[in-house]
Every structure is written in structure tokens, then in C-alpha cells.
N, C-alpha and C positions, 0 to 999 in steps of 0.2 A: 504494500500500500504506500501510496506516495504520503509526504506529512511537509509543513511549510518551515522547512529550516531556517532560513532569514527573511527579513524585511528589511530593504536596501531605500536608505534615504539618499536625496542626491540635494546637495548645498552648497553654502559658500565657505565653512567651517565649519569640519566637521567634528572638534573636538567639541565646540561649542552647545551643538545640535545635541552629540551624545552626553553630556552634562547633566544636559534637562531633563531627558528620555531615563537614564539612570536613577536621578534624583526622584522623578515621579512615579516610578515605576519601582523600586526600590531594589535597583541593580546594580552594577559597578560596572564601569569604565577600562577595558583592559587599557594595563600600564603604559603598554607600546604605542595605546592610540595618538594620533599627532590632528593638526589641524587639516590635513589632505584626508587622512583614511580612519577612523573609530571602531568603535565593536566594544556593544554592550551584551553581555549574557545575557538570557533570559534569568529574571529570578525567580524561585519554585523550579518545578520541573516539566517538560514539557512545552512549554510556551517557546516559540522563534527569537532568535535570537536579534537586534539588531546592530547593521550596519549602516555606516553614514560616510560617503564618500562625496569630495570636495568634487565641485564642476565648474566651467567656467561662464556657465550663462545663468540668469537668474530665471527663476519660476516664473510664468508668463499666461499663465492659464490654471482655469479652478481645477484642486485636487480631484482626482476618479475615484478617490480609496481615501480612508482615515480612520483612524482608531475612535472606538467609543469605549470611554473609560466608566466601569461603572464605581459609584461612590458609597460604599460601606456605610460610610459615619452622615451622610447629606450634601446635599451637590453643593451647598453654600459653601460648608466647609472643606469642601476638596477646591473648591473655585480658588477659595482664597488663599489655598496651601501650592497650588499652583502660580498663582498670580507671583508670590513669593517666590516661584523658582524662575520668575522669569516670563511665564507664560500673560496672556492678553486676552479678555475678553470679547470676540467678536459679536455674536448674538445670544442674548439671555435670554431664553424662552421661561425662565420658573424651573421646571423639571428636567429642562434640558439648557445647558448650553454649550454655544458652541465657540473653542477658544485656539488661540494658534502657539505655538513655541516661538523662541525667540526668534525664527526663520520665517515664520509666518506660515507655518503648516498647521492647516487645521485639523482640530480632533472635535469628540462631542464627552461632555460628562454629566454621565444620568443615573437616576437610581436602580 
């Protein structure tokens, strides 16, 4: 059976990107990662791992794909534990919103 090994971010820094992903996700940063190429484990088991590879053109078009994070403790208080890592609120629906990492990559976080 096939299974999804990684999820491949493409950015302007990628040490940067895998930072956030890490810190929000409650992963670690392997040590080698630089500002061209990252790689955060998955943490738990199972989950894909990601990678964040530097490119030289900027995002120019709405994401096809995004993470939805779901929030344990209340999407307020995951909003604002991410806002602290960096992340931006783009649209607040109440139950859902929807927010971007320092790159401007959107995700959703709902209950």
C-alpha cells in the first residue's frame, strides 16, 4: 500500500518556514536544516514528515492543498498560540479560521 511520506513546501527560507511548522506542530527541526533545504519529522508516529525547500520565484497563485489543524483546547486559543509563532490571521469565520505562516501559506484551524 502506498502511504504519504512527505509534504514538500516550496519558499523563500526554508529554515524559516520549518520553524513554525515545528513549533506548531510540536516537532523538531533536523540540525542540518539551512535556509535552502529543512526537514521537520513528523511528531507521534505515522504522520508525513515535512520538507521545505528554498525556490526562487514567489507564490503567485491560491494554494490547491492546506493543512487543517484541528484544536484540542479551542480554536481561540490555538489562534493565538499560533499568532505567537509567527502565524496571521486571514479569515475568522468563529469555528473556523483560516490563517497563513510566516510565508503566507494558508492553513484552517477548527475544532
Amino acid at each position: 500500500m502506498t502511504y504519504i511520506k512527505s509534504v514538500t513546501f516550496d519558499c523563500a527560507d526554508a529554515l524559516v518556514v520549518a520553524r513554525f511548522w515545528a513549533a506548531a506542530l510540536g516537532g523538531e527541526v533536523e540540525e542540518d536544516s539551512t535556509s535552502d533545504k529543512a526537514f521537520v519529522e513528523a511528531p507521534g508516529w505515522g504522520g508525513p514528515n515535512l520538507w521545505f525547500q528554498r525556490v526562487p520565484e514567489p507564490r503567485t497563485a491560491k494554494l490547491r492543498m492546506h493543512f487543517d489543524l484541528r484544536a484540542p483546547d479551542g480554536v481561540a486559543a490555538e489562534v493565538e498560540r499560533l499568532r505567537g509563532l509567527g502565524a496571521t490571521v486571514f479569515d475568522d469565520q468563529g469555528d473556523l479560521v483560516v490563517m497563513q505562516d510566516p510565508e503566507g501559506n494558508e492553513f484552517c484551524v477548527e475544532t
